[in-house]
KOLDRENGU-335089 format. One record per residue: residue in one letter; x, y, z of N, C-alpha, C, O, CB in turn. Coordinates in steps of 0.001 Angstrom, whole numbers, plus 500000, padded with zeros to 6 digits. Glycine has a CB too. Example, Ala and Ser with C-alpha at 12.3 -4.5 7.8 and 13.67 -1.06 7.14 Angstrom:
2
residuo,n.c1,n.c2,n.c3,ca.c1,ca.c2,ca.c3,c.c1,c.c2,c.c3,o.c1,o.c2,o.c3,cb.c1,cb.c2,cb.c3
A,513190,494310,507800,512300,495500,507800,513200,496700,507800,514236,496681,508465,511308,495527,509046 .
S,512850,497750,507080,513670,498940,507140,512900,500030,507870,513409,501138,508039,514084,499402,505725 .
# end
This chain:
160
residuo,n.c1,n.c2,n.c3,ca.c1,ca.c2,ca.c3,c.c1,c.c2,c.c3,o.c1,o.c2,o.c3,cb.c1,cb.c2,cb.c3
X,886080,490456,089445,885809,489481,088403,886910,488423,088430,888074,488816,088498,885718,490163,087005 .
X,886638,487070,088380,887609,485873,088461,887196,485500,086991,886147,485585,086352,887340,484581,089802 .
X,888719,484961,086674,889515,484545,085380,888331,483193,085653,887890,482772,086722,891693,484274,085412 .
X,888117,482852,084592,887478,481374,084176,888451,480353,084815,889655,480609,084778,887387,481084,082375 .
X,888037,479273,085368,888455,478295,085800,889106,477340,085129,889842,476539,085706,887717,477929,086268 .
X,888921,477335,083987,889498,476555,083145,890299,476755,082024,890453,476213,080929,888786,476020,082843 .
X,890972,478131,082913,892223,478718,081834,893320,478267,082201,893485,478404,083413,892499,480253,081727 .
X,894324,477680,081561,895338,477084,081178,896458,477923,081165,896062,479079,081012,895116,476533,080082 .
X,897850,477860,081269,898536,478580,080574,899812,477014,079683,900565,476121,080071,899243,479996,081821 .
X,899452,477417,078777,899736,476900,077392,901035,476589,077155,901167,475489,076619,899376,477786,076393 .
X,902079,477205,077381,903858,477109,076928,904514,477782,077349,903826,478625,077923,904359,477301,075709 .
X,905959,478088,077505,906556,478669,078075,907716,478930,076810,908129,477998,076120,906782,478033,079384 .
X,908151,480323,076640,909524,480164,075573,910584,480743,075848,910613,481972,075801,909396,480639,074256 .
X,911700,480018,076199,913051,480651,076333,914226,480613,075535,914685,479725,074816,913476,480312,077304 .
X,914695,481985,075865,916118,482131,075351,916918,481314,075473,917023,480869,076616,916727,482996,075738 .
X,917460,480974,074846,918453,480048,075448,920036,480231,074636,919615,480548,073523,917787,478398,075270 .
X,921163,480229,074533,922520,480136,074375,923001,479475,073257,923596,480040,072339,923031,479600,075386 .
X,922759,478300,073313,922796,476962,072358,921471,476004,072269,920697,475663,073163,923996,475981,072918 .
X,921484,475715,070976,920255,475175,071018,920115,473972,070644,919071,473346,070827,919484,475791,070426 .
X,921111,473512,070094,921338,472119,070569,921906,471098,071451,922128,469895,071313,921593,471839,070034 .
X,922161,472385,072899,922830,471550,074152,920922,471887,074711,920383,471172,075555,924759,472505,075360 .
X,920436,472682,074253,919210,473001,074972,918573,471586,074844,918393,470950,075882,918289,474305,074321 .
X,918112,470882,073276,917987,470263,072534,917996,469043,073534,917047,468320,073835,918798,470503,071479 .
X,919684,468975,074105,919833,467809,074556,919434,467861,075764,919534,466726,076230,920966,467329,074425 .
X,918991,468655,076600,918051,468227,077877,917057,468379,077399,916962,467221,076990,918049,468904,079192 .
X,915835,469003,076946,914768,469212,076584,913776,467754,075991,912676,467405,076421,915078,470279,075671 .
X,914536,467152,074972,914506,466568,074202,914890,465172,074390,914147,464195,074303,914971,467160,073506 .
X,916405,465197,074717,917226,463899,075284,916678,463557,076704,915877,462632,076834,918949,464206,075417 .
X,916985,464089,077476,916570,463568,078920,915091,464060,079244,914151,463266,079201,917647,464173,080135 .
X,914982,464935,079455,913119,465298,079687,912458,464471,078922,911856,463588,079532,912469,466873,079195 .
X,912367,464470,077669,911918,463244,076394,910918,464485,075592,910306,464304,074539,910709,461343,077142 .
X,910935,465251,076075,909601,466594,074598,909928,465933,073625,910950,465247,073600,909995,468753,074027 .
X,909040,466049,072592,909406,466131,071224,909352,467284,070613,908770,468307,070975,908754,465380,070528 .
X,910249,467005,069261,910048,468223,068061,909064,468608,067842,908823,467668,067085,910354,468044,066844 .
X,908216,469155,067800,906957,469487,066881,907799,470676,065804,907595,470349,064635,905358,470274,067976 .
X,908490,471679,065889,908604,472581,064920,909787,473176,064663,910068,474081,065450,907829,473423,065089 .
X,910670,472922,063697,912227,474103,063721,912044,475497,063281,910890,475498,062854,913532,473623,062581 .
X,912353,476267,063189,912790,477362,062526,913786,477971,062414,914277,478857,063112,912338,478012,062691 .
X,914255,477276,061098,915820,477215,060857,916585,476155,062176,916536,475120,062840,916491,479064,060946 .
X,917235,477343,061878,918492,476778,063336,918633,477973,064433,919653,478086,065111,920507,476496,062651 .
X,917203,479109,064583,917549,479767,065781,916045,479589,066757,915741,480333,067690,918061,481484,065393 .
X,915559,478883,066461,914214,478139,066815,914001,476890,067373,914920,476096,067169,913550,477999,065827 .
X,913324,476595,067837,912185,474933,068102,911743,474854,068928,912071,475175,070071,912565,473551,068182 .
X,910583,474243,068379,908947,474057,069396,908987,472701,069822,908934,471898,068890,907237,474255,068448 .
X,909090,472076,071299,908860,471052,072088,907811,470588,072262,907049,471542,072423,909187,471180,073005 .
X,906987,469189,072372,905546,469039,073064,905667,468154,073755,906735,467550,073862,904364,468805,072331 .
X,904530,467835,074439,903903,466306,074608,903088,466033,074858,902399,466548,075739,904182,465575,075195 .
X,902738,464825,073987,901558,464148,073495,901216,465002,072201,900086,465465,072045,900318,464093,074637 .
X,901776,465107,071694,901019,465825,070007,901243,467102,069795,901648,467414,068675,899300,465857,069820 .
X,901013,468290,070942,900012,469553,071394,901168,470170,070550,902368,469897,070541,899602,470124,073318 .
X,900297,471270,069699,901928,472391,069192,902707,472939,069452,903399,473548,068635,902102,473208,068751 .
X,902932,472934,070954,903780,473089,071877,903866,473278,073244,902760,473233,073783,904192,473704,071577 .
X,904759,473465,073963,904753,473281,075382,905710,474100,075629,905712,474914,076552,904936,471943,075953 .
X,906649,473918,074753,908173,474688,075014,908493,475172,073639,908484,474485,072618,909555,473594,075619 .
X,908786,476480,073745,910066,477085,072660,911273,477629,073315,911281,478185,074413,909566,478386,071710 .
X,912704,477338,072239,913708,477267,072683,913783,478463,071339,913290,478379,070214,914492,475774,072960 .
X,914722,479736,072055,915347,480315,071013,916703,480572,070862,917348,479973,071722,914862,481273,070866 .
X,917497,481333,069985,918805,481990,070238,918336,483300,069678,919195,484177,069579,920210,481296,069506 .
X,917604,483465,069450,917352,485018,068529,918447,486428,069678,918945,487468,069248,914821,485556,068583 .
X,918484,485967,070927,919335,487293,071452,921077,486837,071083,922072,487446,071477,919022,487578,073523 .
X,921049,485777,070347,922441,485548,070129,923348,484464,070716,923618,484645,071903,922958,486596,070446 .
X,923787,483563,070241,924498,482441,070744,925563,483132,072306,926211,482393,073046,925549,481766,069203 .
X,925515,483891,072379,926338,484586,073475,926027,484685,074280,926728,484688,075292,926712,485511,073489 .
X,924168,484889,074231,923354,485509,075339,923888,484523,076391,924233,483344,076303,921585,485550,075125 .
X,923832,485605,077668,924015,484803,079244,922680,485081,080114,921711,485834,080019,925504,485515,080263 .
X,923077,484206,080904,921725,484378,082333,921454,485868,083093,922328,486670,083421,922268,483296,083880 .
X,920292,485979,083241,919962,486767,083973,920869,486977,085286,920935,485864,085808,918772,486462,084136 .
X,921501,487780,085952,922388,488068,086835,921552,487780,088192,920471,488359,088298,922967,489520,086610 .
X,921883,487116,089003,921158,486696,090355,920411,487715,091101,921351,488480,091316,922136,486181,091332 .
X,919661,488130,091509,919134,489370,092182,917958,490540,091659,917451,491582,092071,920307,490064,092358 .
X,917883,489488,090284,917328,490574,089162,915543,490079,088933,915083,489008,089328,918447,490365,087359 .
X,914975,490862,088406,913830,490193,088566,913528,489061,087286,914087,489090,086189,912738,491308,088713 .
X,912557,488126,087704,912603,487789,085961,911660,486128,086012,910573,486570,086386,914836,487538,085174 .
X,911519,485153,085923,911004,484052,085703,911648,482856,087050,912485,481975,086851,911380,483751,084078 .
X,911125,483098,088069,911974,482255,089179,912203,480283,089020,913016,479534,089561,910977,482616,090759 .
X,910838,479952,087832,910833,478359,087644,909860,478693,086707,909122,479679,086725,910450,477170,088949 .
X,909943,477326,085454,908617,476864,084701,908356,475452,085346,909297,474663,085266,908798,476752,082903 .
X,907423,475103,085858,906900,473919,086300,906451,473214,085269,906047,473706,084215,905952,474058,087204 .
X,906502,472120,085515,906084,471080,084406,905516,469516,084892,906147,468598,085415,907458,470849,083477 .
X,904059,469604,084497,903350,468681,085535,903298,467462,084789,903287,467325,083566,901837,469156,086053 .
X,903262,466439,085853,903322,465058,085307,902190,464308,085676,901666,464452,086781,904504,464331,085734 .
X,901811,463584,084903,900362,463139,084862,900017,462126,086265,898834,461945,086555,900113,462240,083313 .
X,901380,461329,087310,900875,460833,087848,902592,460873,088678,903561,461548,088330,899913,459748,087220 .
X,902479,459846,089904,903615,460049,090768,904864,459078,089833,906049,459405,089888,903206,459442,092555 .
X,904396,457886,089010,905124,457241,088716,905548,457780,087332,906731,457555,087075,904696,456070,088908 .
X,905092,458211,086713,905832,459657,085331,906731,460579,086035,907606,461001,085279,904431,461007,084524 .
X,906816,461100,087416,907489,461754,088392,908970,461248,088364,910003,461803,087987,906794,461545,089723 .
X,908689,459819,088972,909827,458811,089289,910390,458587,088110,911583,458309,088228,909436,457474,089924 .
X,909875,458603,086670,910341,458052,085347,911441,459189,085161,912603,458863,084917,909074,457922,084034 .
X,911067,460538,085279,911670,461745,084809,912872,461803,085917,914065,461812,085612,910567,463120,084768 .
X,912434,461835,087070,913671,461829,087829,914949,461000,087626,916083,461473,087557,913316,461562,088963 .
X,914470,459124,087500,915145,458301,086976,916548,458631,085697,917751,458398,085585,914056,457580,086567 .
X,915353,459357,084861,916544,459970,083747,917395,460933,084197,918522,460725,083748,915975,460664,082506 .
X,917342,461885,084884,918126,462711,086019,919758,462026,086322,920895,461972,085852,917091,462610,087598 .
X,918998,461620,087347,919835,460730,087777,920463,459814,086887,921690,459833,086978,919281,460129,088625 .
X,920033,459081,086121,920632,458265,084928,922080,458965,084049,923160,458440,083777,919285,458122,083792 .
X,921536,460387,083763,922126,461033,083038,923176,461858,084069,923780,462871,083715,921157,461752,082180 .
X,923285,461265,085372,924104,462506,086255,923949,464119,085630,924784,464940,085249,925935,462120,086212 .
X,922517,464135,085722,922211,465516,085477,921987,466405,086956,921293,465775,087754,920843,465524,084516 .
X,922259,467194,087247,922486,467831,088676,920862,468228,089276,920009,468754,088560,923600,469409,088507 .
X,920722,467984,090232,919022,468228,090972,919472,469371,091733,920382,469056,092499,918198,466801,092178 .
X,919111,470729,091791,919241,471355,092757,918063,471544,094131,918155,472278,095115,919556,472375,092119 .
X,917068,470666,093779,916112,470975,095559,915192,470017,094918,915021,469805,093717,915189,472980,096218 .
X,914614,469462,095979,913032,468641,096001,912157,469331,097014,912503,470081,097927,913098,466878,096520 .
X,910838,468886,096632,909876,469062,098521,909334,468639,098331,909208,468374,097136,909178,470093,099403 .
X,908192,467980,099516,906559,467565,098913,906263,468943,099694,906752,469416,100721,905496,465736,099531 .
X,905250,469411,098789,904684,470351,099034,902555,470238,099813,901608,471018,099912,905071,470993,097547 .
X,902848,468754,100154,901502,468493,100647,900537,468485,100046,899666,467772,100545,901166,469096,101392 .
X,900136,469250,098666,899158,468965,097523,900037,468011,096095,899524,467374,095175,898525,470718,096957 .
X,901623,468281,096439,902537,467700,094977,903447,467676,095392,903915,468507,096171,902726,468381,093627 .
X,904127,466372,094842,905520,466468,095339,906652,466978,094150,906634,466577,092986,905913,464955,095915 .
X,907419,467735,094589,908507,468074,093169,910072,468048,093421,910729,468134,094458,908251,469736,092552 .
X,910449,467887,092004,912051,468195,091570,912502,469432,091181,911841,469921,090264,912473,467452,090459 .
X,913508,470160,091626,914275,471340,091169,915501,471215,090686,916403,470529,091166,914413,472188,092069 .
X,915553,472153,089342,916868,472050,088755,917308,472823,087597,916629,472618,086591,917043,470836,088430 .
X,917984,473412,087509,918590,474646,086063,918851,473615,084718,919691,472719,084632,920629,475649,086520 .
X,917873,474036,083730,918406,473437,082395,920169,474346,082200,920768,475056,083007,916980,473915,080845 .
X,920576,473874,080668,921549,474173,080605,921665,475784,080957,922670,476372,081357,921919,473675,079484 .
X,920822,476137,080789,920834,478117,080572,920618,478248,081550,920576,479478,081529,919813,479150,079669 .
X,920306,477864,083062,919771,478595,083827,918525,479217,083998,918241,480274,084562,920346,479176,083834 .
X,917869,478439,083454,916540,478703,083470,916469,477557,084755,917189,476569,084899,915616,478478,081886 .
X,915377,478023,085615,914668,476893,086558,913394,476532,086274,912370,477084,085871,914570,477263,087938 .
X,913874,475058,086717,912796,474041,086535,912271,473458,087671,912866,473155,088705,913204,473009,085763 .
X,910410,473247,087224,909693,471827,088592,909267,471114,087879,908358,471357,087086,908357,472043,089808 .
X,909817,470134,088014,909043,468854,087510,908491,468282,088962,909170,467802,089869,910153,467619,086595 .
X,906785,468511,088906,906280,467791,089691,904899,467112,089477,904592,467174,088287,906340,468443,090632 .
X,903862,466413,090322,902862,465600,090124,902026,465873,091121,902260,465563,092289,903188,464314,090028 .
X,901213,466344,090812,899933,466445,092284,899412,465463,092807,899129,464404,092247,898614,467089,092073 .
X,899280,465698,093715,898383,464537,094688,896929,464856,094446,896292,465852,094104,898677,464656,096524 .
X,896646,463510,094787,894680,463730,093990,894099,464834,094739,894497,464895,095902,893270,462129,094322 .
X,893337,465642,094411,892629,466462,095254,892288,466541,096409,892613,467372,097258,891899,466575,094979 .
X,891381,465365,096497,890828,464056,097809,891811,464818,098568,891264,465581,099365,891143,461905,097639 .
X,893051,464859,098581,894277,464693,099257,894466,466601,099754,894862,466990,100852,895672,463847,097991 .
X,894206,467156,099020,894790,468296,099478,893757,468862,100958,892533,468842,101086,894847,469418,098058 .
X,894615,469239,101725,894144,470775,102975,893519,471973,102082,893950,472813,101291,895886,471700,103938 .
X,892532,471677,102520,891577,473381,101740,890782,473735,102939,890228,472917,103675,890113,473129,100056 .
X,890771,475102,103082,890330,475820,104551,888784,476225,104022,888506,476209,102822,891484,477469,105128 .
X,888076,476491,104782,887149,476958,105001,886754,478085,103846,885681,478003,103247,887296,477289,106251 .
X,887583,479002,103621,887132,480367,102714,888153,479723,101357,888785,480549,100698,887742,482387,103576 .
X,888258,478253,101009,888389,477702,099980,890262,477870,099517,890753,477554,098434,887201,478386,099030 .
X,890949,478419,100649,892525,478703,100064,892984,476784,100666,892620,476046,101581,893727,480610,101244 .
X,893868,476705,099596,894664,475327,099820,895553,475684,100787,895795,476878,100963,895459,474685,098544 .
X,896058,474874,101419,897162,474988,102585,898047,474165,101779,897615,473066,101429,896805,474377,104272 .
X,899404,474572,101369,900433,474312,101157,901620,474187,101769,901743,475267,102347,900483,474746,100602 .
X,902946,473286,102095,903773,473382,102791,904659,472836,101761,904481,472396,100625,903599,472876,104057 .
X,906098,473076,102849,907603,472890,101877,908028,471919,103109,908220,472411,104221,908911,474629,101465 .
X,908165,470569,102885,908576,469714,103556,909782,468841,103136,910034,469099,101959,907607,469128,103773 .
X,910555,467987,103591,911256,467237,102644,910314,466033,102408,909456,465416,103039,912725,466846,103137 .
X,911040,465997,100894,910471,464937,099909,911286,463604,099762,912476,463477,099474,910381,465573,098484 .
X,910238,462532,100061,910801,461453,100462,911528,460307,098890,911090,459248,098440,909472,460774,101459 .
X,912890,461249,098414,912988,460716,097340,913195,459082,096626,913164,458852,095417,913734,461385,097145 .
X,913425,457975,097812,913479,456921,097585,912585,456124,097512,912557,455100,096830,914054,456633,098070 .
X,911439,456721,098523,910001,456395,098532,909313,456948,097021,908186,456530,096756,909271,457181,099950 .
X,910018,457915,096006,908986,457975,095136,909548,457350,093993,908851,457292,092980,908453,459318,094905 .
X,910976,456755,093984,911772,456099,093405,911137,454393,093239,911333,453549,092364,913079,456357,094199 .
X,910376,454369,094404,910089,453231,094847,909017,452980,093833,908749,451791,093656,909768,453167,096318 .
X,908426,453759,093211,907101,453822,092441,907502,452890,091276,906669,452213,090674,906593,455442,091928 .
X,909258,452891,090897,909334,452331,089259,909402,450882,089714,909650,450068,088824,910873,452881,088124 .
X,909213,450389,091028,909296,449062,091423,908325,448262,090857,908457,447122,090410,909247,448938,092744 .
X,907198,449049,090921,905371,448280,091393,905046,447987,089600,903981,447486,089239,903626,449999,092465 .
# end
């Protein structure tokens, strides 16, 4: 039996340390908005309206640390952007903010950005390529690859 096609997955919520350095990437440089506090060990992120996208907590304690390298646990939350030039906008602030990128690729269906919010959580900010565009085989699997991503060429997008 296959999951319906048009299931979604909805938000993502993390622990996080501090929540108003969280605040300030989430919020400040990514651009989410507030949608919801609770108190001061809470808040719900969106965009475009939706009741959320992101929750940020401290409930394990302003102390809590990262998962120890080697361990199992959440390897990235991806976070898709509606087109290549929303891509280039988000990166722009990156870079703007000398916020640290740890990896790019085009991946031949999307091209993306990698990088640890403050906690160590990993992040993709990326943008698919139109469908039209993707390698799909015969028994319907996409062909995907990890190539380098041509970052000046997508930089080039805030030109046009």
């Amino acid at each position: 039996m296959k999951i319906h096609p048009e299931v979604t997955i909805g938000h993502v919520h993390l622990t996080v340390a501090d929540l108003n350095r969280a605040l300030g990437f989430y919020r400040d440089i990514l651009g989410f908005e507030v949608t919801a506090l609770y108190g001061s060990s809470a808040v719900f992120l969106s965009a475009g309206g939706y009741h959320h996208h992101i929750g940020l907590n401290t409930w394990s304690g302003t102390s809590a640390t990262p998962a120890p390298r080697g361990h199992t646990g959440m390897y990235h939350t991806a976070i898709l952007y509606p087109s290549r030039l929303e891509l280039a906008k988000a990166l722009k602030r990156l870079i703007d903010a000398n916020y640290p990128i740890t990896g790019s690729a085009d991946h031949g269906v999307s091209e993306a950005v990698y990088l640890n919010d403050p906690d160590g959580n990993g992040i993709e900010l990326y943008a698919d390529r139109p469908r039209k565009q993707w390698k799909v085989h015969n028994d319907g699997q996409v062909e995907m690859v990890t190539e380098v991503l041509d970052i000046e060429n997508l930089l080039g997008e805030l030109e046009n």
